[in-house]
N, C-alpha and C positions, 0 to 999 in steps of 0.2 A: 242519121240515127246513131250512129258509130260514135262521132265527135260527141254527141249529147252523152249520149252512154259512160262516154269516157271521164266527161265535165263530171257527172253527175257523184262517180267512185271518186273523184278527186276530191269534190267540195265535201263528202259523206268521211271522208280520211282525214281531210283539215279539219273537220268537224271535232272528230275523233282525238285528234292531237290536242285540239283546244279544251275537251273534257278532261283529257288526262292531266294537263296543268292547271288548267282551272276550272275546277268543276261547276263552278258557279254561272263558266260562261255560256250562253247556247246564244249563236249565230242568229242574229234576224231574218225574214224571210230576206230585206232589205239589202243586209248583208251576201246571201248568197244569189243573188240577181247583181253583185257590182259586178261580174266577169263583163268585162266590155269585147263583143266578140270581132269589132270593127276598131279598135284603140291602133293609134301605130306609132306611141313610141309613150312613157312612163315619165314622170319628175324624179323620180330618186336617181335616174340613172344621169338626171346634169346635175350642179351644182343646187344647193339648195337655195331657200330665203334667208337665210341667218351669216351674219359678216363675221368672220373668224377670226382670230387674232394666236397665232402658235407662239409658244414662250417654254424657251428651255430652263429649267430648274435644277439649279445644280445642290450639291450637296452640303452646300457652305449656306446656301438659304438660311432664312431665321425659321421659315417654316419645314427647314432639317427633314429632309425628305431620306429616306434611307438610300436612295440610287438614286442619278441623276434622271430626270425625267424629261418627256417633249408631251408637254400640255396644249392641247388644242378646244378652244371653246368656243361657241356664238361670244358676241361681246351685249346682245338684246339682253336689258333686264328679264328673267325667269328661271325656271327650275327648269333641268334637264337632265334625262338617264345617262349615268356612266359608264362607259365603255374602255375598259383597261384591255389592252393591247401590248401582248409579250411580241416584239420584233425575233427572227429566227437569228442563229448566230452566224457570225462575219461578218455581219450587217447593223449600220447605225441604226438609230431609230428614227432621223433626222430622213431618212434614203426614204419612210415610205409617209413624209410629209404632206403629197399631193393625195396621196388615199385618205390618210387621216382627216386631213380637212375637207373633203368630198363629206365624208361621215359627217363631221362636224357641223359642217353646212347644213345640215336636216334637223339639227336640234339635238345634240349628242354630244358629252362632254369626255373625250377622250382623252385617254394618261397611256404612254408610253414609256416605261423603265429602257434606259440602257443597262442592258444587262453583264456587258463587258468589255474591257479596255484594250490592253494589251494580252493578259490569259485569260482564254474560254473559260467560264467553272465549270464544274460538272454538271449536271443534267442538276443532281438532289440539291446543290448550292441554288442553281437559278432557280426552283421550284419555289425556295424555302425565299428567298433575295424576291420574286413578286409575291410572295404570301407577306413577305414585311410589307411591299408597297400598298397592297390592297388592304392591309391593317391601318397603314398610314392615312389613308382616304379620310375616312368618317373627323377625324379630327383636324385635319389640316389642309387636306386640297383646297377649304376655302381661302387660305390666306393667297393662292398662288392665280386665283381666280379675277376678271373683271369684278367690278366693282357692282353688286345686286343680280349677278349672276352665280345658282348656285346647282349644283350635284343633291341629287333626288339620291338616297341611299337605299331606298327600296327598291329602286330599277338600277339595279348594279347586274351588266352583260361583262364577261369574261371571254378573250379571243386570242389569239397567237397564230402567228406563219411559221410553217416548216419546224424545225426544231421550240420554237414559241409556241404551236399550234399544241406539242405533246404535253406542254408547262403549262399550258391554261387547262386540258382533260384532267391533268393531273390534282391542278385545284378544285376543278370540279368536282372529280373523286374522292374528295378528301383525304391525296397522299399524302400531302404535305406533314411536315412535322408541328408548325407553326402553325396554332389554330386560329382559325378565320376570325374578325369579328366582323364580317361585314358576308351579306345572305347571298349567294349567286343566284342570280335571276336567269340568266341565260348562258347559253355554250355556245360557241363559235371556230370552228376550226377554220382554218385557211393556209391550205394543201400542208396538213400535218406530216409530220414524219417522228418514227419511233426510233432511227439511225440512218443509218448507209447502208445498211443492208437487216437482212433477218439474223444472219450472225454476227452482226457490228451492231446492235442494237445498245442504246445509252438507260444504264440503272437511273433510277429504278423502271422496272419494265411497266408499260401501262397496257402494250395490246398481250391479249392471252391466246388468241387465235381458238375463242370462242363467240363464235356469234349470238350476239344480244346479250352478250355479258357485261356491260358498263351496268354499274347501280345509278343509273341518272332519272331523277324527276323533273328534270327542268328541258326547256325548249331547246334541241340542238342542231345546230346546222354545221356544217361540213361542205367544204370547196373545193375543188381537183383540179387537176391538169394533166392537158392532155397529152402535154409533152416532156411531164415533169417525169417520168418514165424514161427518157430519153439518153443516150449518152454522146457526147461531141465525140468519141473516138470506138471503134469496137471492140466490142467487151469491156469498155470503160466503165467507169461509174458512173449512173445520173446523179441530180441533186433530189429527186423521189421515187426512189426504188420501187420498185413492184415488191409485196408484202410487209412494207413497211409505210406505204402510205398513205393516203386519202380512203384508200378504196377498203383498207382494212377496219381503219378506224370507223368507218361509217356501217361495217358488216358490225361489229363489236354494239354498236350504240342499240337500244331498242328500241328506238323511233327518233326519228328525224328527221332531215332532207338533205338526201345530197345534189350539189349544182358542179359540173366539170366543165369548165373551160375550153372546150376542145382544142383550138388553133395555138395555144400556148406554154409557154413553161413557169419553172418551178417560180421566175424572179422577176418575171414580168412585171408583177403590178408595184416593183420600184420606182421612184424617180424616172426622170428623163436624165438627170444629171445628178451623177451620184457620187458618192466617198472614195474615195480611194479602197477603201476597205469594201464597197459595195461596190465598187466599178468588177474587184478583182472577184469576188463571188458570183457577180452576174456573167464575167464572162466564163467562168465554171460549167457555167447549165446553159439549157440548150434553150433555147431562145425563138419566139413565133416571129411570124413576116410582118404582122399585122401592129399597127402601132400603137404601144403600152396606151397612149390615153383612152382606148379602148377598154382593154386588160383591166384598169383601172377603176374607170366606171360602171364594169359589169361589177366587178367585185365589188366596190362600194355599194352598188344600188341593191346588190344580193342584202347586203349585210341592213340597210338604210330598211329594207322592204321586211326583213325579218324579224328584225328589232322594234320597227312598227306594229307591226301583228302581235308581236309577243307582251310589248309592252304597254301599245297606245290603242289596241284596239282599232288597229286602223289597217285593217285586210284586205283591201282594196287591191292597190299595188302587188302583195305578194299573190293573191288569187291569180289576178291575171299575168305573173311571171309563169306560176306553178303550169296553168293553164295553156299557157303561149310563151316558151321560151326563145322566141325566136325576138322577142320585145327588146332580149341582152341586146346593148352594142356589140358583142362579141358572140361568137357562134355557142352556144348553150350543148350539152350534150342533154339526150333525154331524160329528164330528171326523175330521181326513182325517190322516195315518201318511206316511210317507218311508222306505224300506227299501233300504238295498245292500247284500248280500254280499260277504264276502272272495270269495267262491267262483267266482264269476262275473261281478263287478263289476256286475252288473243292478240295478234298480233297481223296488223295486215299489210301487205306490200302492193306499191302499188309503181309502174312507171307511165312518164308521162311525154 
């Protein structure tokens, strides 16, 4: 009775989150009978149906892309949502290859900026540097694309890791100084970070250390680790601080979902084989036992599953993560929900 009990606030909170973005939607009975109580184990979290083809785009291109980019697409004739992905800094964008096209595999057309070469820019430089690329989209990603394969501009998802993760909030927020022309449909964090610490924190500042203070209307998810807290030496640094990371931004947001990683850290779901420059970062942070192609398909299928929901109507998958995270390849911490209604402006919390 307990378990039912539990299902039932769950499905009544997803309900809730899908009124608040689209109030048009209300859940079929259909819908909320897919939790499969007996499933053991999900498709988003393998590889998808869709054959990938990755292609780097440099900046000499004819279709003069503002940053070099790593473009990953199905190569199936059709239309698919765009998912722009700011990589965290010291890291190529090249390094989180195998995640991208995990995503990509399910029907998802993802763009990744290199955001820096030899000097880090600033936090406001990189901001303003993916507010160009995501301006660049609508007119030119097609040239760089398969041939009748094309980016849906109305399901345009925004996402970043670590220092990437606080660049994509920030678009979302509308810091930027470069105004958008293209709508965000969705937020994604993936274990963001605001600095190195609470007093090393990089301008412009995004967290306020106000709960439920982000102005966001759009779908937002947020991903953690559980070791990304962690330091290789004592009193060292981690690579995700405690109050500057996951756990903040997802207090700040006024609904969402957050999914934590438990067994891992901050750089896990890089490559197997990575850059020199992501070789030297990963071994920075602290690092799980369990091996990345895990790490890799939790996070991907988190994102595959959400991106569904929010965009394809297709709830299936995410219900029964929400519902049973134990479905992750990788160990799930108890996943806590963020709900406000039109109806009442309340706000409900729920863990799972």
């Amino acid at each position: 009775m307990a378990t039912q009990s539990k299902l039932v606030t769950v499905l009544l909170m997803l309900l809730a989150m899908a009124l608040e973005v689209r109030p048009a939607f209300w859940p079929t009975l259909e819908v909320l009978q897919s939790v499969d109580s007996d499933v053991r184990t999900l498709g988003v979290f393998e590889n998808g149906i869709y054959k990938t083809i990755t292609t780097t785009v440099e900046k000499t291109h004819y279709a003069a892309p503002p940053e070099t980019l790593l473009v990953v697409s199905p190569t199936t004739i059709g239309v698919y949502p765009i998912f722009l992905f700011v990589p965290s800094a010291l890291v190529q964008n090249y390094d989180y290859s195998q995640l991208l096209e995990h995503i990509a595999s399910h029907g998802y057309i993802v763009v990744a900026p290199q955001t820096w070469s030899i000097i880090i820019p600033s936090q406001t430089s990189e901001i303003e540097m993916v507010a160009s690329v995501a301006n660049w989209i609508p007119g030119f990603l097609q040239y760089v694309l398969p041939k009748n394969v094309q980016g849906s501009e109305g399901l345009f998802a925004v996402s970043g890791h670590g220092r990437g993760g606080k660049t994509a909030f920030a678009l979302a927020l509308g810091v930027s100084k470069t105004q958008l022309k293209v709508q965000i449909s969705a937020l994604i964090g993936v274990d963001p970070i605001e600095g190195s610490s609470k007093l090393l924190r990089t301008k412009p500042y995004i967290l306020k250390y106000v709960p439920d203070s982000f102005d966001l209307s759009i779908p937002t998810m947020v991903t953690g680790t559980g070791l990304g807290n962690h330091s290789k030496i004592l009193f060292g640094p981690s690579c995700a601080a405690n109050d500057v990371n996951y756990a903040e931004y997802f207090n700040e947001c006024k609904s969402g979902t957050l999914f934590v990683v438990a067994d891992y850290g901050h750089l896990d779901l890089l490559n197997d084989k990575l850059s020199v420059a992501g070789s030297a970062a990963s071994a920075a942070c602290v690092s799980g036992k369990g091996e990345k192609d895990l790490m890799r398909r939790t996070i991907g299928g988190l994102i595959v599953a959400y991106l569904d929901s929010s965009f394809l109507d297709k709830h299936r998958d995410y219900i029964n993560i929400i519902t049973n995270p134990s479905l992750a390849p990788a160990r799930v911490d108890p996943i806590k929900t963020k709900t406000r209604t039109l109806v009442d402006g309340m706000q409900h919390h729920s863990q799972v």
